[in-house]
C-alpha positions in Angstrom: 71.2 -16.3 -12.2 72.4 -17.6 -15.3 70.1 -17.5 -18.3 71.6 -17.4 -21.9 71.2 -14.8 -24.6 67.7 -14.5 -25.2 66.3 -14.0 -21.5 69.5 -12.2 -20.0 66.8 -9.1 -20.0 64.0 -10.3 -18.9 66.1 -12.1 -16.0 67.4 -8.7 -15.2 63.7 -7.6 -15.0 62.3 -10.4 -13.1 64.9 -11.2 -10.3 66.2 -8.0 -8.8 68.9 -8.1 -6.6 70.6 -11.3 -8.6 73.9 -11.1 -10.8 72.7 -12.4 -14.2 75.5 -14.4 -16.3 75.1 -15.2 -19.4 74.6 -19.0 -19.8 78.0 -20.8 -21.0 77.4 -23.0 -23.8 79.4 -25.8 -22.1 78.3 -25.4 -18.4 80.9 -28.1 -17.5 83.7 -26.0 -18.9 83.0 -22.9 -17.1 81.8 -24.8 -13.7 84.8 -24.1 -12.0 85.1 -20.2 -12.4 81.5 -19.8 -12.0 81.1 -21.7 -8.5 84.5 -19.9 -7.6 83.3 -16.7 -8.0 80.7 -16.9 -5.4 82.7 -19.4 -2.6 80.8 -22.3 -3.2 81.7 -25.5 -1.7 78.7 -27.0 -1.8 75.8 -26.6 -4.4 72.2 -28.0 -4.1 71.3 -29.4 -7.2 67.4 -30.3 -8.2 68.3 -34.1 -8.4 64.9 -34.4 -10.5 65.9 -32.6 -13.5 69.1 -32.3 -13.7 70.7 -34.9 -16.0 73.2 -37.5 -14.7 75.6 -36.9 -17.7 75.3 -33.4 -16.6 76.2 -34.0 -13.4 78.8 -36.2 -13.7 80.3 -33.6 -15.6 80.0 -30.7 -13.2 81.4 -33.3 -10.6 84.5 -33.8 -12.8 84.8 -30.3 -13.6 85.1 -29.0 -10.0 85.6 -31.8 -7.6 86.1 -29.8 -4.6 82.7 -28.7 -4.6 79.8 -30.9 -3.3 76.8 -31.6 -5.4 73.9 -31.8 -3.1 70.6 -33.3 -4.4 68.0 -31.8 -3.1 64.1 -32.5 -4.0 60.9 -30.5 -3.7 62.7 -27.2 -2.3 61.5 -25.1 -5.1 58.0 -26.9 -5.3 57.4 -26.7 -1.6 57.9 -22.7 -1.5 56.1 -22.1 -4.7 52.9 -24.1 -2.9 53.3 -20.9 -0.1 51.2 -18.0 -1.7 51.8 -14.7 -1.0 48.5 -12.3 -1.2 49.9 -10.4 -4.6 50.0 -14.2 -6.1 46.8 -14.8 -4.6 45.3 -11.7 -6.2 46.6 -12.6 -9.4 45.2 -16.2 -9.3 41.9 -14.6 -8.2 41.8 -12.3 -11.3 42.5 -15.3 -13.6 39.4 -17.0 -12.4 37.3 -13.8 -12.8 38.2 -13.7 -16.6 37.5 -17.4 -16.9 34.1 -16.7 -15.2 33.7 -13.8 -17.5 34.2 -15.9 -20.8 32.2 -18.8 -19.9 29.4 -16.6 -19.4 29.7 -14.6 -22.4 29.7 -18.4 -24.2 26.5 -19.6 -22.9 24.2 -18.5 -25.9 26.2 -20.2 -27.9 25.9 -23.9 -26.3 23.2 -25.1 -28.5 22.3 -28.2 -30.6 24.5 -28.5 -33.8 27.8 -26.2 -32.6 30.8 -28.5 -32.7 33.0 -29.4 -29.5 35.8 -27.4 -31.5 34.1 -24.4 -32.4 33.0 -23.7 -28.6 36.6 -24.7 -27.6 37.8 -21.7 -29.9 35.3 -19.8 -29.1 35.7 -19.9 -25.3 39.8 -19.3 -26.1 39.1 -16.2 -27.6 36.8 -14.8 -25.0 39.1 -15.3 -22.7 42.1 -13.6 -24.7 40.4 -10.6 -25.4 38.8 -10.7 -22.1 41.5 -9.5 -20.2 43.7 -12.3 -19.8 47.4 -12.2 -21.5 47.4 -16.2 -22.2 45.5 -19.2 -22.1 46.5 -21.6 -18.7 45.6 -24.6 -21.4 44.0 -25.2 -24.4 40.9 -25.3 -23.2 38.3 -28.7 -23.3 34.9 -29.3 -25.0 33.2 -32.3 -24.8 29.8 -33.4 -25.4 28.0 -36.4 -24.0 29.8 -39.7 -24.0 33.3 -37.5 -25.2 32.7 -36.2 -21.8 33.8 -39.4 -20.0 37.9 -38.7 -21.5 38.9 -37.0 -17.9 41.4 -35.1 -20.4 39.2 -35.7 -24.0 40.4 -33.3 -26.3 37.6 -31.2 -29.0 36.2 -32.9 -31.8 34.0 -32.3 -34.6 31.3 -34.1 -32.5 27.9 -31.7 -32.4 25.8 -30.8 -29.4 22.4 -32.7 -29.3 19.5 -31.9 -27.4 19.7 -34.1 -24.3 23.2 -33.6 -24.0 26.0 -33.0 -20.9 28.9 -30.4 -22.1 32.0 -30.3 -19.8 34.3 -27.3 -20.3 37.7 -27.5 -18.7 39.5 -24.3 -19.2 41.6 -21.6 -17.9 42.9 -18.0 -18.5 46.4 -16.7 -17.2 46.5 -12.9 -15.7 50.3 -11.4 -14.6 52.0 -14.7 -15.0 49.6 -16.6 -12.9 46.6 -19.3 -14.4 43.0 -20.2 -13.2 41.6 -23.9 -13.8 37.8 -24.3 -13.7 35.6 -27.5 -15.2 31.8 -27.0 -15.5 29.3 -30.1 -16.7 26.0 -27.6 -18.4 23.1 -29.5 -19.2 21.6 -28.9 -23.1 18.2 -29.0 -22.9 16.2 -30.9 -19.3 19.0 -33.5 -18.1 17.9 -37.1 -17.7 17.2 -38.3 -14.5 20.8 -40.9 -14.5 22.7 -37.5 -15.6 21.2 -35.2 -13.1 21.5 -37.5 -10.5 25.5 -38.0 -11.6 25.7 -34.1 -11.1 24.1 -34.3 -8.1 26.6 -36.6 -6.2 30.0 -35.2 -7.8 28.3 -31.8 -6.5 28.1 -33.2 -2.8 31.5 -35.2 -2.8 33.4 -31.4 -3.8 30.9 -29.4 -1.3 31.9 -32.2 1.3 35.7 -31.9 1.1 35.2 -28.1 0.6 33.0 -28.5 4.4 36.1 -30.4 6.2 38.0 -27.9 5.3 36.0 -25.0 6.7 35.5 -27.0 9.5 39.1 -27.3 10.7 39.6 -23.6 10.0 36.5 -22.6 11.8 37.4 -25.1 14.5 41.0 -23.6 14.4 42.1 -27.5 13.7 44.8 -29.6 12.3 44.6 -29.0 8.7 43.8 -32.0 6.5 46.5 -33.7 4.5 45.9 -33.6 0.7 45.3 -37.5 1.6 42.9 -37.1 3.5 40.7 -34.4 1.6 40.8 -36.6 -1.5 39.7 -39.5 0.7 36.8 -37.3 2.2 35.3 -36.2 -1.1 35.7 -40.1 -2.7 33.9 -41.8 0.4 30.7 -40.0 -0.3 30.8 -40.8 -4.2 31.7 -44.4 -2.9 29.4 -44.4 -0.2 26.4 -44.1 -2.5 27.3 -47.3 -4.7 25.7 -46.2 -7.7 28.7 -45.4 -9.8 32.6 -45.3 -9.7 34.3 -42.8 -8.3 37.3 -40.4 -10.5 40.4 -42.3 -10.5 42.7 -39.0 -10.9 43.4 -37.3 -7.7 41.2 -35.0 -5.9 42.9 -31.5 -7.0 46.4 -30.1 -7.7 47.7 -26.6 -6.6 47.9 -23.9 -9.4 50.5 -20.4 -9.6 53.1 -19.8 -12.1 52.2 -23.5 -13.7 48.7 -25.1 -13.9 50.0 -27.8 -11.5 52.0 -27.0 -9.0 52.1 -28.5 -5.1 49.9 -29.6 -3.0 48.7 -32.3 -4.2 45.5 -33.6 -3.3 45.0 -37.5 -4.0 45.8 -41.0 -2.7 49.3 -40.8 -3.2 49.8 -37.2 -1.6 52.1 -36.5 1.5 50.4 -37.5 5.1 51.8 -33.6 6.4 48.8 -30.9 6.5 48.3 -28.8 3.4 50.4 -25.5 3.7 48.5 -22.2 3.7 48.1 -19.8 2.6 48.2 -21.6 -1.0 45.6 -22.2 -4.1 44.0 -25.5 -4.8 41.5 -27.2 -7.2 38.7 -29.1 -6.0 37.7 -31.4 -8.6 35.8 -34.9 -8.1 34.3 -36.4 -10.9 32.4 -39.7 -12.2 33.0 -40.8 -15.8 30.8 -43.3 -17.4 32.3 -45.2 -20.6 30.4 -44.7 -23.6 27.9 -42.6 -21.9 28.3 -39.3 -19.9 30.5 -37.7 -17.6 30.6 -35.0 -15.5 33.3 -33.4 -13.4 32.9 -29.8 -11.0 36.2 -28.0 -10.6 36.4 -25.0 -8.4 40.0 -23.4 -7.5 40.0 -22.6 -3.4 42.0 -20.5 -1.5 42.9 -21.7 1.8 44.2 -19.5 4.6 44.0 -21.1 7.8 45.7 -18.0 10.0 43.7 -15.5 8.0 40.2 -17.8 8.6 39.7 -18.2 4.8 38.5 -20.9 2.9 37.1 -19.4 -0.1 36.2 -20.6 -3.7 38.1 -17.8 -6.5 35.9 -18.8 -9.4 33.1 -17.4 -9.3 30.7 -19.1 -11.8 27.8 -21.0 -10.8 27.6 -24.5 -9.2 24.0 -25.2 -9.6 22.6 -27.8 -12.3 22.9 -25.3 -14.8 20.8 -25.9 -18.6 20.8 -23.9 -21.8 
């Protein structure tokens, strides 16, 4: 493990079992001795981040040894969760849950999109979480259309959808949760917007259970994005979300699988962690998004939803 001066300890801490060695300055330079020391003649290198200067380098430096690009390796066992990372995740959500429902007196006409985006922040840091997954979103009625809007000084109104996007991070590992709250009785367009993101998610959530259940093929991400935008699509009132259906979640916010059109054709590995997340955003008038994170366990018979906080057409 080589990690320079400032992490050699904490490398120590978190990878037992590995010889930690102090990061050369000029990896090129010290290539040779290092790949020498272990017998390496050929080396898998993450062909995705490494640069090519870099690489031409370490080529030159040690051209006996084979540089071997290699893609997705890392990704593709991070998307496997073990039950302590799924424990961890699960704990994340609970403090999210926790803070959003400590916020809800506060969602009322004239607080700002800012003030409720600090305000949910620092529920969720003193509520038991050791970081925010994100800086977490706010916006209020049109605003809410921005699938990643960031807070503004805009006020609540009466009348009004807020969407909260927002996430709390618990040993190392993050929870991601959207909710659309109504201010006030929703309008009959904006209810019935909630309505049909509500069935698209609860419809890809449903094909899921049903291939556990059925102890089927599991879907690809592919094909659970494609599920959940057919009934959205189906109804032909409004366009469906053009981001993709959900992203896994662990050490990062967004990790593997990936659930959207352009996702792999293979089944979704298990046990692992995913966002559900359809959405329909009007321009210049509402939007509304429901995210819930799911845990998926097809040997264990699980397909259940970590956070915890309502899905009902909720209004304050």
């Amino acid at each position: 493990m080589l990690a320079d001066s400032r992490y050699t300890l904490q490398a120590g801490r978190e990878t037992p079992g590995a010889r930690i060695v102090e990061g050369p300055r000029d990896l090129a330079a010290a290539w040779p001795a290092l790949v020498a020391s272990v017998g390496a003649r050929r080396v898998g290198v993450e062909a995705s981040l490494l640069p090519y200067a870099t690489w031409r380098r370490l080529e030159a430096a040690a051209p006996e040894v084979e540089l071997v690009p290699i893609e997705g390796w890392i990704e593709a066992d991070r998307a496997i969760k073990e039950s302590t990372e799924l424990d961890r995740v699960a704990a994340a959500c609970a403090v999210a849950d926790r803070a959003l429902a400590t916020l809800l007196p506060k969602i009322r006409p004239g607080a700002t999109e800012h003030d409720l985006a600090l305000e949910l922040e620092w529920l969720i840091r003193t509520g038991g979480a050791e970081a925010i997954a994100f800086e977490p979103t706010c916006l209020v009625g049109a605003n809410a259309a921005l699938p990643h809007g960031a807070p503004s000084d805009d006020v609540v109104w009466a009348g009004a959808v807020v969407l909260f996007d927002f996430g709390a991070e618990v040993a190392g590992y993050r929870s991601d949760m959207t909710r659309t709250l109504f201010v006030g009785e929703p309008g009959e367009r904006d209810l019935a917007v909630y309505e049909l993101v509500a069935r698209a998610q609860k419809a890809a959530i449903d094909q899921l259970e049903a291939c556990v259940d059925g102890d089927l093929a599991l879907p690809s991400g592919r094909d659970l994005d494609g599920v959940a935008r057919r009934v959205i699509e189906g109804d032909g009132r409004w366009p469906a979300y053009g981001h993709g259906l959900g992203h896994g979640i662990g050490l990062q916010t967004h990790e593997q699988p990936s659930l959207g059109a352009w996702s792999l054709d293979g089944p979704l590995p298990s046990p692992t962690v995913f966002s559900i997340e359809p959405g329909i955003y009007l321009e210049g008038e509402t939007g509304v998004r429901i995210e819930d994170l799911i845990l998926l366990d097809a040997a264990g018979g699980r397909v259940e939803r970590l956070t915890q906080f309502p899905r009902d057409v909720i209004v304050v």
